[in-house]
C-alpha positions in Angstrom: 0.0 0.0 0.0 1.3 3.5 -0.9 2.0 6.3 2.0 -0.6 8.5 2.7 -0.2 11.5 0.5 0.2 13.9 3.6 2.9 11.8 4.6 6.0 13.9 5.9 3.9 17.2 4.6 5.1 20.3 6.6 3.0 21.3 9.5 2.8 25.7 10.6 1.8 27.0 13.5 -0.9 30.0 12.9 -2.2 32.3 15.2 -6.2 32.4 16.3 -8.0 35.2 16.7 -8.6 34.3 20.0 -4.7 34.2 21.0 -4.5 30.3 20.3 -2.7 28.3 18.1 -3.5 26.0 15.4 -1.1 23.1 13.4 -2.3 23.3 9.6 -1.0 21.5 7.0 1.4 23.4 4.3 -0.8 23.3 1.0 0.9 20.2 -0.9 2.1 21.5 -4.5 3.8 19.0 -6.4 4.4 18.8 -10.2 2.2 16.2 -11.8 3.1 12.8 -11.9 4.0 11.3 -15.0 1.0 8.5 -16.5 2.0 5.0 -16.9 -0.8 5.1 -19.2 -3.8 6.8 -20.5 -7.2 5.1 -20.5 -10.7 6.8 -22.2 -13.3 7.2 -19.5 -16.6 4.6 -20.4 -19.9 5.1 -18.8 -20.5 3.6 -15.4 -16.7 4.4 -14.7 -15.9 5.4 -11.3 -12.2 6.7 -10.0 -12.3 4.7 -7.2 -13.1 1.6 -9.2 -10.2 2.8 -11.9 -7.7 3.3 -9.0 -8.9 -0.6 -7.6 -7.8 -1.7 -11.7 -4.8 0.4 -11.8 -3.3 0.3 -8.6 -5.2 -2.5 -6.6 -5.9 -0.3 -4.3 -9.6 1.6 -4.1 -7.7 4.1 -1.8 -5.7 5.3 -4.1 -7.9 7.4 -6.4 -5.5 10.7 -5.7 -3.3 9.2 -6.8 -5.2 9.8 -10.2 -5.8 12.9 -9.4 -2.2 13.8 -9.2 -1.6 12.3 -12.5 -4.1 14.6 -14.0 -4.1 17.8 -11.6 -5.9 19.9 -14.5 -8.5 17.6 -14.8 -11.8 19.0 -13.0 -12.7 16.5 -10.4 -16.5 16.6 -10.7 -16.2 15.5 -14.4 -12.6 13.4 -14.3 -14.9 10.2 -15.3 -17.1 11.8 -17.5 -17.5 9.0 -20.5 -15.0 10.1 -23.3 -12.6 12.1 -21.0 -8.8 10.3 -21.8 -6.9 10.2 -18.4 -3.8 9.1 -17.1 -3.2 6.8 -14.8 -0.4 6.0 -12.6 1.8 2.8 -12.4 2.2 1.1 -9.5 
């Protein structure tokens, strides 16, 4: 099974308006991940399902999602869409 994708992220301290503190999470940038392949979206297609094909793991549907970070999430698996997928 893959890390967690928050694995080893870098954590901030930031101040609260009521004079607390509060550990958030640096925004992850990363530069896309290469595709092992590319696959054309069918109907009934669901990225969870593709990440189970892919990667054997149902988890692992970020893991698309890094692959295609310019892809809009609500319509990634929209029939006809061609998106990469990872290797393993």
């Amino acid at each position: 099974m893959t890390a967690s994708r928050y694995a080893g992220q870098a954590v901030v301290t930031v101040g609260q308006d009521d004079g607390t503190t509060r550990q958030l999470g640096v925004p992850r940038v990363a530069p896309p991940l290469p595709a092992a392949l590319t696959y054309t979206v069918r109907d009934g297609d669901r990225i969870d399902l593709l990440a189970g094909a892919a990667l054997s793991d149902t988890t692992g549907w970020w893991r698309i999602g890094d692959v295609n970070p310019w892809a809009d999430p609500l319509t990634t698996t929209a029939p006809g869409n061609v998106i990469g997928l990872p290797g393993d």
